[in-house]
MMTF fields as JSON, N, C-alpha, C and O atoms, coordinates in Angstrom:
{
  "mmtfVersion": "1.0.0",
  "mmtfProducer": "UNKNOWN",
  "numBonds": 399,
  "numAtoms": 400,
  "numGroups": 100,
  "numChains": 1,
  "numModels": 1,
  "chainsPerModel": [1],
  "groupsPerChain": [100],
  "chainIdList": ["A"],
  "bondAtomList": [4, 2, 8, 6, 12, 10, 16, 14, 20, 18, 24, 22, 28, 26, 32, 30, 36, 34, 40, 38, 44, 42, 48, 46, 52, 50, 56, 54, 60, 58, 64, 62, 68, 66, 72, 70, 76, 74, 80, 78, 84, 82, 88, 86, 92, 90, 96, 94, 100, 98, 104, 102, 108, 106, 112, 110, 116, 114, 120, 118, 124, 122, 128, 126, 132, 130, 136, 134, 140, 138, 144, 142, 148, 146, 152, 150, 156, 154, 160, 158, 164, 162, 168, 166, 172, 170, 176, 174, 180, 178, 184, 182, 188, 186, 192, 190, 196, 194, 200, 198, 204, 202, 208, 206, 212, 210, 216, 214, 220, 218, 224, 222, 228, 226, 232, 230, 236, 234, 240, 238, 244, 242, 248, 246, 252, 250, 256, 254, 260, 258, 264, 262, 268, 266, 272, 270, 276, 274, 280, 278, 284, 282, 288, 286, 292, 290, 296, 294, 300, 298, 304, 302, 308, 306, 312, 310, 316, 314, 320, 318, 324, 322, 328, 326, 332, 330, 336, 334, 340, 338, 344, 342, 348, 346, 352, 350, 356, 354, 360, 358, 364, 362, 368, 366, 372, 370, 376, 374, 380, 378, 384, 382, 388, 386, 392, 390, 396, 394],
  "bondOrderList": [1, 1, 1, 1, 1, 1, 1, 1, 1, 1, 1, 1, 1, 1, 1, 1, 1, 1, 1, 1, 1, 1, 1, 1, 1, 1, 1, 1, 1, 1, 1, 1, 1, 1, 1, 1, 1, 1, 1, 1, 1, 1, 1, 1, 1, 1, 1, 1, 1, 1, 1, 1, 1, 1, 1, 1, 1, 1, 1, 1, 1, 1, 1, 1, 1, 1, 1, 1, 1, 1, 1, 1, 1, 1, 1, 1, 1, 1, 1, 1, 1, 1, 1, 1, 1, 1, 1, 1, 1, 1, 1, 1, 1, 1, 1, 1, 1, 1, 1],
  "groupList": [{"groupName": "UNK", "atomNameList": ["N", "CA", "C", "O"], "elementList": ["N", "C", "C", "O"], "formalChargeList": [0, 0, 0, 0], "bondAtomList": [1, 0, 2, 1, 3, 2], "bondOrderList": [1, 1, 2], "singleLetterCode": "X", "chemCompType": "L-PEPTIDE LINKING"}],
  "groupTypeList": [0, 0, 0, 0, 0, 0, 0, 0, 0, 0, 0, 0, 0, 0, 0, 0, 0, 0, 0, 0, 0, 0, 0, 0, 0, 0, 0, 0, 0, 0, 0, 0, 0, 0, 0, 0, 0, 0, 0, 0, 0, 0, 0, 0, 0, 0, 0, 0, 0, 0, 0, 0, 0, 0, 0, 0, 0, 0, 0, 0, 0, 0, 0, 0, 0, 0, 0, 0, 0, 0, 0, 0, 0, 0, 0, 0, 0, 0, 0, 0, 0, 0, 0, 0, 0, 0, 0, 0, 0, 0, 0, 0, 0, 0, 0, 0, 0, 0, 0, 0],
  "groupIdList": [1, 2, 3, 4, 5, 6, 7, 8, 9, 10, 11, 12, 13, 14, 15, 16, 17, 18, 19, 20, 21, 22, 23, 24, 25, 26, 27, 28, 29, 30, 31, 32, 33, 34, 35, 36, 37, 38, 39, 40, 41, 42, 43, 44, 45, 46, 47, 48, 49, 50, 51, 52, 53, 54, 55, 56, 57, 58, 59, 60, 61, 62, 63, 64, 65, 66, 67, 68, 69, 70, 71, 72, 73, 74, 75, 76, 77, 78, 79, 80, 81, 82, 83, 84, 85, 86, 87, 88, 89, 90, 91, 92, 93, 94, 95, 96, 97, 98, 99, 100],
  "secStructList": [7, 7, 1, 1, 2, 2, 2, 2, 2, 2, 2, 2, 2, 2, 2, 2, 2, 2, 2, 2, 2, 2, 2, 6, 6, 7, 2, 2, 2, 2, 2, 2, 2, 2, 2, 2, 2, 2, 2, 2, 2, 2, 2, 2, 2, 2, 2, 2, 6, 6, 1, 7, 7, 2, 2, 2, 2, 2, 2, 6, 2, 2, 2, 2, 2, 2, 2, 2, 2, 2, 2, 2, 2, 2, 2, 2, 2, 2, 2, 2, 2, 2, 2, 2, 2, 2, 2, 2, 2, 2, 2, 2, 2, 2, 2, 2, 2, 6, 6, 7],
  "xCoordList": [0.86, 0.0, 0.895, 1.894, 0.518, 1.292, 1.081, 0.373, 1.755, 1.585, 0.393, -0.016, -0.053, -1.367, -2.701, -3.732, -2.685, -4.016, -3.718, -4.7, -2.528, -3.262, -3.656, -4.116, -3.438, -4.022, -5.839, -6.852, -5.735, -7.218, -7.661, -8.555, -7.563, -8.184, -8.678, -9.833, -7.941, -7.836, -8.882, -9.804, -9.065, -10.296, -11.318, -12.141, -11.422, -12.662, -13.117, -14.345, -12.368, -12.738, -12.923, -13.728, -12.565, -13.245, -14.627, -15.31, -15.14, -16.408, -17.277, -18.291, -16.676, -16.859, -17.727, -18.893, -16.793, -17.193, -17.881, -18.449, -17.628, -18.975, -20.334, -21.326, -20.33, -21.471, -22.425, -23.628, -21.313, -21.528, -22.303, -23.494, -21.019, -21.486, -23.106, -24.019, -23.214, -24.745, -25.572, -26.632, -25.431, -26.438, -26.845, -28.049, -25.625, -26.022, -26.182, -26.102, -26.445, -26.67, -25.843, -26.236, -24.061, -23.389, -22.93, -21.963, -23.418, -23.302, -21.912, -21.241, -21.518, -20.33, -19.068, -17.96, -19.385, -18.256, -18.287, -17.409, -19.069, -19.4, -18.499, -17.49, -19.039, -17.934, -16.658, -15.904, -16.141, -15.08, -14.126, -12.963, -15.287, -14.292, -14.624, -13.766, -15.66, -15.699, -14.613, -14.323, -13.63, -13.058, -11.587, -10.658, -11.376, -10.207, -10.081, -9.041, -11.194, -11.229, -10.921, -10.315, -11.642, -11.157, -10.069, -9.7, -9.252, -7.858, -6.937, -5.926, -7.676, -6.842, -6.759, -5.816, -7.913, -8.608, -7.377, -6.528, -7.337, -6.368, -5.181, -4.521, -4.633, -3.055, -2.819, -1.722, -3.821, -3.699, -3.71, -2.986, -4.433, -4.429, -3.398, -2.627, -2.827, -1.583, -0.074, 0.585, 0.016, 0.949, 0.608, 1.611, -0.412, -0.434, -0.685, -0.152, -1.525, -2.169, -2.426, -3.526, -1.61, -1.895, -1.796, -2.148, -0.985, -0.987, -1.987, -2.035, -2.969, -4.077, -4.799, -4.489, -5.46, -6.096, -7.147, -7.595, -7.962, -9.248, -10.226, -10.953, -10.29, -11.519, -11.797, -12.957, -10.685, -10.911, -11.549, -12.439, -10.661, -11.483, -12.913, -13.599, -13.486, -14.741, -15.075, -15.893, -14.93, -15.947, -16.084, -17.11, -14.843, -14.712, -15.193, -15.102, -15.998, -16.498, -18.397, -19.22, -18.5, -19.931, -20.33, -21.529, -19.242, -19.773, -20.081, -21.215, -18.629, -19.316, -20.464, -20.911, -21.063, -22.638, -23.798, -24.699, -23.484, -24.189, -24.694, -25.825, -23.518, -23.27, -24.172, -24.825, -23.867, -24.621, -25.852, -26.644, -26.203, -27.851, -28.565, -29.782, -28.024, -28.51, -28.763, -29.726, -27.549, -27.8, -28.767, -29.541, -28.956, -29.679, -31.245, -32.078, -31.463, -33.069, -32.932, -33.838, -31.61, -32.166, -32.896, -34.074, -31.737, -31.883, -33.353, -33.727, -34.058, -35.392, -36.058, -36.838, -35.966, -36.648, -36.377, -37.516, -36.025, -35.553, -36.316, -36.89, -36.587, -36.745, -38.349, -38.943, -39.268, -40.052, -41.116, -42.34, -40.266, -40.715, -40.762, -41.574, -39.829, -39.327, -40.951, -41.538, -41.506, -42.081, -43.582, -44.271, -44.054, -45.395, -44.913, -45.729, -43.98, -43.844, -44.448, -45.286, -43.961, -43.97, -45.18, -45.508, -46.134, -47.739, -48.459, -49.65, -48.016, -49.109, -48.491, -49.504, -47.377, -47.145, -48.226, -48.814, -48.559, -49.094, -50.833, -51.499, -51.257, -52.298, -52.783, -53.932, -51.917, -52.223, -52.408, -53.45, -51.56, -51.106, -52.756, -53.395, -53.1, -54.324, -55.505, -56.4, -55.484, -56.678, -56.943, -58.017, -55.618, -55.78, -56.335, -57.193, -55.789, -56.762, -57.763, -58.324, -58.415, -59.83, -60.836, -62.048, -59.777, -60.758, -60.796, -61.612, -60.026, -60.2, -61.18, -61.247],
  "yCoordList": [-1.181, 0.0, 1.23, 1.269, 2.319, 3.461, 4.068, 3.523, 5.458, 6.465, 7.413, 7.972, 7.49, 8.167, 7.472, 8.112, 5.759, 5.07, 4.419, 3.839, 4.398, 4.092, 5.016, 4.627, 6.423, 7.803, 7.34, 7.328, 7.094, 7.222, 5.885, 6.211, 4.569, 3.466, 4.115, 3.929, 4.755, 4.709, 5.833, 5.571, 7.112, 8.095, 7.546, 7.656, 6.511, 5.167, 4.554, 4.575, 3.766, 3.542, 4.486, 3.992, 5.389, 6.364, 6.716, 7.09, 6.603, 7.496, 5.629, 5.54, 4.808, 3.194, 3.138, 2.762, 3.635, 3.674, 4.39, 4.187, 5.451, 6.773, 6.302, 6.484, 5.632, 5.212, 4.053, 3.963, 3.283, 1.845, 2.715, 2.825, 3.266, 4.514, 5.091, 4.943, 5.753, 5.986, 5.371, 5.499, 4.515, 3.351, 3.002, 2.973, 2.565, 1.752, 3.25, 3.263, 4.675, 5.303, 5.692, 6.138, 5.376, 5.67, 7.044, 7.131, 7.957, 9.375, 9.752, 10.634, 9.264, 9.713, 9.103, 9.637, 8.016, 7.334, 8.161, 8.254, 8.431, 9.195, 10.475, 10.678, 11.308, 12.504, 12.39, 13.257, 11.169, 10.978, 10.414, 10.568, 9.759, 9.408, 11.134, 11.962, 11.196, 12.648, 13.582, 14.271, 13.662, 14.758, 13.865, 14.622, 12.659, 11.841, 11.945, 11.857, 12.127, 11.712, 13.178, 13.307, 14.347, 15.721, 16.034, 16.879, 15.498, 15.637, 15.388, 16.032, 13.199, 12.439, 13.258, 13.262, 13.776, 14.287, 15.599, 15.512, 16.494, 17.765, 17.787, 18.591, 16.616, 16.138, 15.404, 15.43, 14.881, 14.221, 15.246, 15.076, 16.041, 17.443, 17.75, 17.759, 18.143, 19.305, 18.463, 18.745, 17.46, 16.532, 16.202, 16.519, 15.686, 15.225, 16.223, 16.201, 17.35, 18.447, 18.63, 18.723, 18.647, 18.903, 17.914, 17.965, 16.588, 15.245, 14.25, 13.02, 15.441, 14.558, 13.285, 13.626, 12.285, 12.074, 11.964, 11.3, 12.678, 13.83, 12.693, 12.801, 11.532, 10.682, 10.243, 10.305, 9.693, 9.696, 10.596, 10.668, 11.069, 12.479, 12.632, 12.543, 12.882, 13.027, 11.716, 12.048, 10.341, 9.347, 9.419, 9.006, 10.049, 10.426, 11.425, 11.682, 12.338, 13.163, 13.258, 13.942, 12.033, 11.688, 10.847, 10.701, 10.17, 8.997, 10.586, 11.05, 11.388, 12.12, 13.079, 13.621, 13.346, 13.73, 13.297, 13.946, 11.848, 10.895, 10.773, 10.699, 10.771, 10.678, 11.866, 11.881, 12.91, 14.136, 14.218, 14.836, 13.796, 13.773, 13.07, 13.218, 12.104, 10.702, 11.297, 10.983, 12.449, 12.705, 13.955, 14.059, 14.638, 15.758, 15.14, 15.73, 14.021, 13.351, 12.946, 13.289, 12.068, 11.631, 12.969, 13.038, 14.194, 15.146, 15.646, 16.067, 15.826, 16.388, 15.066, 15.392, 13.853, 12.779, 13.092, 13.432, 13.17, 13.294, 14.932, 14.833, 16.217, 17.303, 17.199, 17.906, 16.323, 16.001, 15.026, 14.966, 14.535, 12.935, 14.21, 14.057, 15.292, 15.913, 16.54, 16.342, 17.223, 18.47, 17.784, 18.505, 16.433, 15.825, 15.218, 14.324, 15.253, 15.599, 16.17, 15.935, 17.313, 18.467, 18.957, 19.544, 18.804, 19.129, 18.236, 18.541, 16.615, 15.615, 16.198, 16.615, 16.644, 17.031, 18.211, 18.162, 19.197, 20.62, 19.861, 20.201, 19.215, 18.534, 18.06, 18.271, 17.367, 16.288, 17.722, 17.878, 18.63, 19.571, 20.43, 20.857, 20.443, 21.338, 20.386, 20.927, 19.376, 18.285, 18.187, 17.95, 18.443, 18.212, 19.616, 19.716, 20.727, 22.186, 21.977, 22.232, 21.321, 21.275, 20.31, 20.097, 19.864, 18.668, 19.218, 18.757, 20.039, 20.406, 21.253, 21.574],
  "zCoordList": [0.0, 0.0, 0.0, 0.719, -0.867, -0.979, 0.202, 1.048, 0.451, 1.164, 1.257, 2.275, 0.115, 0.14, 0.22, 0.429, 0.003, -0.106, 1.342, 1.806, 2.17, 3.47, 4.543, 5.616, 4.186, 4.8, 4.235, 4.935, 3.141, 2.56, 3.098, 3.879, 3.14, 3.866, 5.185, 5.566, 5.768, 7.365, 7.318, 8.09, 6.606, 6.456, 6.53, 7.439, 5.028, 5.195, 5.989, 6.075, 6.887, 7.794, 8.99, 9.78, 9.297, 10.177, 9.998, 10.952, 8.661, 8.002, 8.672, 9.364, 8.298, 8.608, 10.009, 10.138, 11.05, 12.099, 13.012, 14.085, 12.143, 12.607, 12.236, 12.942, 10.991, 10.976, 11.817, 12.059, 12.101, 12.954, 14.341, 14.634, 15.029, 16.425, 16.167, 16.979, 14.891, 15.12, 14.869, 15.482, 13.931, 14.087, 15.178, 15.432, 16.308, 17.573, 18.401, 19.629, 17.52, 19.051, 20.159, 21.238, 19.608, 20.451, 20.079, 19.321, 20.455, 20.184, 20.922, 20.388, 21.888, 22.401, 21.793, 21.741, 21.385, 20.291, 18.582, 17.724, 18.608, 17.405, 17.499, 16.824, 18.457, 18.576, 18.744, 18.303, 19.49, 19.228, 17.627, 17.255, 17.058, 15.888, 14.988, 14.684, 14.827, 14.049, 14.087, 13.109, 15.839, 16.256, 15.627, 15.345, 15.443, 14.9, 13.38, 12.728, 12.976, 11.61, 10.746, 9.682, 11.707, 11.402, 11.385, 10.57, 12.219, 11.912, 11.324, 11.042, 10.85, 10.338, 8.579, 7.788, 8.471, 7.136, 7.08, 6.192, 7.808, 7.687, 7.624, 6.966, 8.524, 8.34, 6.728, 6.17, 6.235, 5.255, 3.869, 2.889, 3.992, 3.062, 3.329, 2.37, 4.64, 4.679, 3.897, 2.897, 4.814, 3.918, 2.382, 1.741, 1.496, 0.301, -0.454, -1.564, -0.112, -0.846, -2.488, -3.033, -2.886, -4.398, -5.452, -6.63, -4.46, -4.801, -4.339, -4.356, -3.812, -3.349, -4.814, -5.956, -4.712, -5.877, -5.701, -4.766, -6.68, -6.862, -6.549, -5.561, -7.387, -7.28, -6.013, -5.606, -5.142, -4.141, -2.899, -2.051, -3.336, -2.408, -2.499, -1.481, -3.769, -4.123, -3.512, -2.654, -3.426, -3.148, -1.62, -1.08, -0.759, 0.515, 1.104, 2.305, -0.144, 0.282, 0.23, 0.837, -0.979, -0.766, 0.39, 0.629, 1.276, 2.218, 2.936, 3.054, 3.438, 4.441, 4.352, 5.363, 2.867, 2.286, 3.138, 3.67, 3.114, 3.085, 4.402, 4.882, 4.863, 6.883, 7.643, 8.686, 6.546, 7.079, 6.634, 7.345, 5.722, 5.293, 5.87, 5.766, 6.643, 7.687, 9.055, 9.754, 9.494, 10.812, 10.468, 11.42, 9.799, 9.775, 10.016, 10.704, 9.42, 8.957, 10.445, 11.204, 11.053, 12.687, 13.315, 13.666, 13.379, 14.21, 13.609, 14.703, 13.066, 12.546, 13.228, 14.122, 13.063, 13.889, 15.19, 15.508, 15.731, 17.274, 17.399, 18.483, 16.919, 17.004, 16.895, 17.71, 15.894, 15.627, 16.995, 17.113, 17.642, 18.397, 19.901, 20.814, 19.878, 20.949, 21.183, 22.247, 20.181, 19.642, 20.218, 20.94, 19.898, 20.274, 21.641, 21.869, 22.684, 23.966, 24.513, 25.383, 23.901, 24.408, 24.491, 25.522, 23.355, 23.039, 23.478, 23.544, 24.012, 24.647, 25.679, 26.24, 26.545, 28.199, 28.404, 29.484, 27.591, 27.248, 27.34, 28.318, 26.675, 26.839, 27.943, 28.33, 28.543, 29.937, 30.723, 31.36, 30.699, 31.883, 31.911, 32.872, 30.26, 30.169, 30.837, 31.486, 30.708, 31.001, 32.673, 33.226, 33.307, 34.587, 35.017, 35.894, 34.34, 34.875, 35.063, 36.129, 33.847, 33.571, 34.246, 34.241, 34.794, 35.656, 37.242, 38.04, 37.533, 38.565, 38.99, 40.177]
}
């Protein structure tokens, strides 16, 4: 393996395991590879930079598309699930006025 495709395996698999982490919901493992992978990603620019190779990049850059279009739809699910809480707690709270 060259110098530049095992910087890029190891990106892959970071994007790999961020995904695994939210799947199972481990949000704190998640921030941690995100905060690894941000770096592994910047050291890898600063060193290869202009020898980066393009296709790659681009396919490394649709997983993390991808990653983000996934958590945005959780976070609107979770914002959504939060929101009819909040309006059945608002309900109950009104029902008990009214019964009193």
């Amino acid at each position: 393996m060259n110098a530049v495709a095992a910087p890029l395996d190891q990106l892959h698999e970071d994007l790999a395991s961020l995904r695994r982490a939210l799947d199972s919901e481990d949000f704190v493992q998640a921030g941690e590879v995100l905060a690894s992978h941000d770096r592994r990603l910047r050291e890898y620019i600063e060193t290869v930079g202009q020898q980066a190779p393009l296709q790659a990049l681009r396919e490394l850059l649709e997983l993390q598309h991808r990653i983000q279009s996934d958590m945005s739809a959780a976070r609107e699910q979770a914002a959504t699930a939060l929101r009819g809480l909040r309006q059945s707690g608002q309900a109950s709270h009104s029902y008990r006025q009214s019964a009193r």
